[in-house]
MARGUDO-99239 format. One record per residue: residue in one letter; x, y, z of N, C-alpha, C in turn. Coordinates in steps of 0.2 Angstrom, whole numbers, plus 2048, in hexadecimal, padded with zeros to 3 digits. Atoms other than C-alpha are relative to their C-alpha. Layout:
// residues N
AXYZXYZXYZ
...
***
This chain:
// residues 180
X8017FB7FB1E93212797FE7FD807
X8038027FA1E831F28B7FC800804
X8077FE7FE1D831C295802803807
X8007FD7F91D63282A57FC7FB802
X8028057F91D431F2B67FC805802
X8057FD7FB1C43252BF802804805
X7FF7FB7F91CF32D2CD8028037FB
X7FF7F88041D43392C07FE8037FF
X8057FD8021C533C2B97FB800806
X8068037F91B933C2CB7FC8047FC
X8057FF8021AB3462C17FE7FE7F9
X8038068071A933A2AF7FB7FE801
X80680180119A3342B67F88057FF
X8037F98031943452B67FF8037F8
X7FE7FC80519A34C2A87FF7FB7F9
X80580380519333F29C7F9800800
X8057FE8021853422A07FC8057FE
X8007F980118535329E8038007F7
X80080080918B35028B7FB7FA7FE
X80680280217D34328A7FB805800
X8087FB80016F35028F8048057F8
X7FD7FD80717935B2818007FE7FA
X7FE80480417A34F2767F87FF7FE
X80880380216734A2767FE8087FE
X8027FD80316335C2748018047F8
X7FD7FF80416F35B26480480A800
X7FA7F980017A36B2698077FF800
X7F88027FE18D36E269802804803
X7FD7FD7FA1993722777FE8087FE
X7FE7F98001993842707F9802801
X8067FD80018538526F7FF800808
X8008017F9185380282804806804
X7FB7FB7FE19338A2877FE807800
X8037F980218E39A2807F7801802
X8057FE7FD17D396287800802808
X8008017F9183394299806806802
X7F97FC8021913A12948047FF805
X7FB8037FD19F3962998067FF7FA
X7FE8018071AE39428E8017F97FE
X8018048031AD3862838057F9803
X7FC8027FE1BD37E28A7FE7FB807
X8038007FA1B537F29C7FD7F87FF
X8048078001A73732978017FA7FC
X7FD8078011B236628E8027FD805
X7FE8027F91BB36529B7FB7FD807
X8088037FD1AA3622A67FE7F97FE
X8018038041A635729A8037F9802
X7FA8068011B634B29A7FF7FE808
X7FF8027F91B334B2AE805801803
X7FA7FE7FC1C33542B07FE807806
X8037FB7FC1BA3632B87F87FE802
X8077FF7FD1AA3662C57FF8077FF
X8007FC8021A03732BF7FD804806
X8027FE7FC19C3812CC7F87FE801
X8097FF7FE18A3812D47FC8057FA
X8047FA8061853902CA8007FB7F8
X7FE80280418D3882BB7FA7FA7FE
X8058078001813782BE7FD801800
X8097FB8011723832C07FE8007FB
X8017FB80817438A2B17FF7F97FA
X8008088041763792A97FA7FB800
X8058047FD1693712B17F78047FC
X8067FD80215D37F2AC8028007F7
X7FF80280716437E29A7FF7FC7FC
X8018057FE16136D2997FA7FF801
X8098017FE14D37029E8017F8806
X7FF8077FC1533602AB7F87FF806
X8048027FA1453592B78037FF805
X7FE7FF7F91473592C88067FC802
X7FB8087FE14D3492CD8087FE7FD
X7FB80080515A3492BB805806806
X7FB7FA7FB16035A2C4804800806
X7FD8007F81613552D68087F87FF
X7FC80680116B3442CE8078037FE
X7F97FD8021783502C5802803804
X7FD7FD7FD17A35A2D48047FA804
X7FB8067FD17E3492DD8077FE7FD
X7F980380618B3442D0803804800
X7FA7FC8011933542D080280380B
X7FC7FF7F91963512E57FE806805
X8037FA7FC18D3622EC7FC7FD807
X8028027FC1863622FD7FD806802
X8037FB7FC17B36E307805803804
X7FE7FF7FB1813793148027FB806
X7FE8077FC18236A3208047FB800
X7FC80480218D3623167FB7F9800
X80380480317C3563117FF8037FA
X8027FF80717A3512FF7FC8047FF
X8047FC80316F35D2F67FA7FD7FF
X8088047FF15B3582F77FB805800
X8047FB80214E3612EF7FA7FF806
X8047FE7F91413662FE7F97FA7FB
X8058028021313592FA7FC8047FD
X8067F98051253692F78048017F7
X7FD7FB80613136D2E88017F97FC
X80080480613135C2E07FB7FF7FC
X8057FD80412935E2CF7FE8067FE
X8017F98001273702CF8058007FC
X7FD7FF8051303792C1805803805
X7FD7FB7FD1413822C68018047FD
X7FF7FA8011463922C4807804803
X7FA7FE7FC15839A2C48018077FE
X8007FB80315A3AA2C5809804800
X7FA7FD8011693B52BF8018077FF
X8007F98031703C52C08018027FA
X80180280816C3CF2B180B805800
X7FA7FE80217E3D22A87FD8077FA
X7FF7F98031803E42A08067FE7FA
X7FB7FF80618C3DF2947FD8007F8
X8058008061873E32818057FC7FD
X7FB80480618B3D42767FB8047F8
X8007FD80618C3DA2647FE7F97FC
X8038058061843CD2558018017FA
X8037FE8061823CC2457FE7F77FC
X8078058051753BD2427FC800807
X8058027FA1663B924A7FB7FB7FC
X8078048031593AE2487FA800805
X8067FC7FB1463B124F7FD7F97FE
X80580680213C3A42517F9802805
X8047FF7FF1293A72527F97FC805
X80680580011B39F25B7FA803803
X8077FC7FE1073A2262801805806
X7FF7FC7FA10E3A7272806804801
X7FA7FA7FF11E3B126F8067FF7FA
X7FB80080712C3B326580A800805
X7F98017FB1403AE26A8048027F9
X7FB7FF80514E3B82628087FD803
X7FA80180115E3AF25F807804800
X7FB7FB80316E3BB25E8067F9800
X7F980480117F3B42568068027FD
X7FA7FF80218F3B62538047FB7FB
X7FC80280A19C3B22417FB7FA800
X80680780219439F23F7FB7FD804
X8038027FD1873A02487FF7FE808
X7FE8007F918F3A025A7FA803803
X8057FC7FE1803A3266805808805
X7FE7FB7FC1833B52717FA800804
X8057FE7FC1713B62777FA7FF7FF
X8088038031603B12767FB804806
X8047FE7FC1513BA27C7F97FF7FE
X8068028011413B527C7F9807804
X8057FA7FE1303C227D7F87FE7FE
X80B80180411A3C227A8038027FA
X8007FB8061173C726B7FD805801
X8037F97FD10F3D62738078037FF
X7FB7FD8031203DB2758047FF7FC
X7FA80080512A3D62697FC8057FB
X8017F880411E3E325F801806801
X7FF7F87FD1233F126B8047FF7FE
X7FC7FE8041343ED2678018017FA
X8008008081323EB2547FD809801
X8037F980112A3FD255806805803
X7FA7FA7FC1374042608068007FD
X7FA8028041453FB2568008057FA
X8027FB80513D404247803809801
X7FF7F97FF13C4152508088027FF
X7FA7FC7FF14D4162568048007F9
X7FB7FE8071544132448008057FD
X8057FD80714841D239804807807
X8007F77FB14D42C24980B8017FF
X7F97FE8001624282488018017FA
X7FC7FB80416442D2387FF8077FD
X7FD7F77FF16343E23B803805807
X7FB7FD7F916D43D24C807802800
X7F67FF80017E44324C8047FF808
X7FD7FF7F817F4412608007F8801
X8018097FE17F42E26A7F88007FE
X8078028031704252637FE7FD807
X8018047FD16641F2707F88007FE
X8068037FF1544152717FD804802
X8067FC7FC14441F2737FC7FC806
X8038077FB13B4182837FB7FD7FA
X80880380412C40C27D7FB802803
X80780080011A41127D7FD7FE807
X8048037FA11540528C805801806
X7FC7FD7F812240D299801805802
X8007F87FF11D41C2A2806801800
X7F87FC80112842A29F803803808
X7FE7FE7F81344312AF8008067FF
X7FF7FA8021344402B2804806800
***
């Protein structure tokens, strides 16, 4: 097989390290992918250095990834982004070391599942949903405070639709005033 030349590939040195960080945390393209909900294909190709992954895309990576600052500010260097000024990308001094935070808008779309896995601990509980072999779709994380109200409300609404004949919908929960 033939080796690609560097100008082919101008982002390689990115994109292996983006399958090293993957790789340490023992995931496959598809568990990444469907974490970053990206199609599988997409972040080969990332990967191989044939593609640069949008800004967003890189966020989403990076937070994926739990990366420290510095790790993060190196992978956006590699992947050639620049400020408004067209200077490199450079985290403001106050903000090295701070944890970051990205926020995204929330998606209305309903994925359907049929596995999950829940994993419990002192401080909360994190539900897994997945798809035929265990494809992720969704992962949410809650207190144990709530994951009780859900468990009780998840109860209700079943134990209440089998005797609905109309659309089934969710009673509110307990801890959210009612509107009027």
């Amino acid at each position: 097989m033939m080796q690609e030349s560097t100008s082919n590939l101008p982002f390689r040195p990115l994109g292996n390290h983006l399958r090293y960080l993957r790789e340490q945390i023992e995931e496959s393209v598809a568990e990444v992918s469907g974490a970053v909900e990206i199609e599988i294909e997409k972040l080969e190709r990332i990967e191989q250095g044939v593609e640069r992954p949008s800004e967003d895309i890189l966020m989403l990576l990076i937070n994926h990834f739990n990366m420290q600052d510095n790790e993060a500010v190196q992978l956006w260097e590699l992947a050639g982004y620049e400020d408004a000024k067209g200077e490199r990308f450079q985290l403001p001094s106050d903000m090295l070391g701070k944890p970051m935070m990205v926020l995204l808008a929330m998606d209305m779309r309903i994925m359907y599942s049929d596995g999950i896995q829940v994993s419990a601990i002192k401080q909360g509980v994190t539900l897994n949903f997945t798809q035929g072999k265990g494809q992720p779709v969704s992962r949410v994380g809650m207190s144990r405070e709530q994951a009780e109200v859900v468990l009780s409300t998840l109860q209700t609404a079943l134990l209440k639709s089998q005797y609905l004949d109309g659309p089934r919908q969710l009673p509110p929960t307990t801890n959210r005033p009612k509107q009027s």
